[in-house]
N, C-alpha and C positions, 0 to 999 in steps of 0.2 A: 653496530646494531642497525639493520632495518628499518625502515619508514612501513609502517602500517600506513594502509588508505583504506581496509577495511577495518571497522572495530566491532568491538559485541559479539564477535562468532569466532570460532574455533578455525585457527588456519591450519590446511596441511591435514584436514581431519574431515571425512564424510562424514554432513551434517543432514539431519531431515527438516528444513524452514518449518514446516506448521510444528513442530518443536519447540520452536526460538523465541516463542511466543506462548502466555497462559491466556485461555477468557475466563474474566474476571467479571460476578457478577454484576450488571449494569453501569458497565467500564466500556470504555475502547483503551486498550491498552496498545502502544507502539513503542519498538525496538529498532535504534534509529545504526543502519550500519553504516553508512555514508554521508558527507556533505561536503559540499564544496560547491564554489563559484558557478561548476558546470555539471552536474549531478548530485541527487540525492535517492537513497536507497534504506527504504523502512519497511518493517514487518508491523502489521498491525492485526490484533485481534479484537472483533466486536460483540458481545454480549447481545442478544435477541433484540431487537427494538433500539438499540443504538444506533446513532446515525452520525456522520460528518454532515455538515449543514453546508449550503451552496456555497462556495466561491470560486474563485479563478487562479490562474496560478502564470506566472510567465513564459514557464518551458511543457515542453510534451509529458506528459504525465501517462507510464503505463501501469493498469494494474494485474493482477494473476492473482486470482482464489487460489489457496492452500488447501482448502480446506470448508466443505458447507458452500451456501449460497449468500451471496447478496445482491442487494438494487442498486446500480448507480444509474446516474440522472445527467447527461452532459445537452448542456444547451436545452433543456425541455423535452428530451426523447429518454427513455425507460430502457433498462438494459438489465437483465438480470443474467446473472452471471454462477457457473459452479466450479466445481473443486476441476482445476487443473485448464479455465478459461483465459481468456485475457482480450483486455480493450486498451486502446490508444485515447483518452483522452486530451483532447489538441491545448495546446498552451490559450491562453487566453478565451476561453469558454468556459461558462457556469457550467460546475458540477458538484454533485452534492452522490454521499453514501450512504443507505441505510441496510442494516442487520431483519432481513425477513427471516434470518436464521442467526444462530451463532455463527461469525465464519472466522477466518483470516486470509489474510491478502498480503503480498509483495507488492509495493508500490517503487516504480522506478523513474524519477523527474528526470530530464533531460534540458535544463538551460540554454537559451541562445549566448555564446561567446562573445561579448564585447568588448 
C-alpha cells in the first residue's frame, strides 16, 4: 500500500475545491489536506462576517478564493480579493481574514526547512 500525503480528497478523481468545503451559517469551516514540517494545505469556507483575526505565521502563506469575495489584511494594507484571485502572504507578517461575502479559499503555507 501507498503513502498518502494528501488526505480528505478524492485521489485519481477530478475534484471541483469550492466543493470540498460547505458554508455553514456563522462558521468558518476548514478542510485540512495537508501538513507537515514543510507545508500545509487547507480549504476553508467563511459565512458573511466571519473573520480569521490577525496573526502571523512562520512560512509564506498563499491564498486563492474559490469562490465569492474576501478582505484580507497583511501588515496593515487591505486586499480584497475574488473568485479565482490570489495573494502571497510573506511568513512573519500580521495578517488577518474577514468574510465581506460568503467565500472559500485555498490556503497553501510553505515553511522554512530547518
Amino acid at each position: 500500500m501507498s503513502q498518502s500525503y494528501i488526505k480528505n480528497i478524492a485521489h485519481e478523481e477530478i475534484v471541483t475545491m469550492a466543493e470540498q468545503v460547505s458554508i455553514q451559517k456563522g462558521q468558518v469551516v476548514s478542510k485540512t489536506l495537508a501538513q507537515n514540517g514543510a507545508v500545509s494545505i487547507t480549504i476553508f469556507a467563511f459565512d458573511k462576517n466571519e473573520e480569521i483575526g490577525s496573526h502571523d505565521s512562520s512560512g509564506d502563506a498563499m491564498v486563492t478564493v474559490l469562490e465569492g469575495t474576501g478582505k484580507f489584511t497583511v501588515d496593515g494594507i487591505e486586499y480584497i480579493l475574488k473568485q479565482g484571485e490570489t495573494l502571497i502572504m510573506p511568513a512573519k507578517k500580521p495578517h488577518a481574514v474577514f468574510a465581506t461575502e460568503a467565500f472559500k479559499m485555498l490556503l497553501v503555507v510553505v515553511f522554512p526547512i530547518e
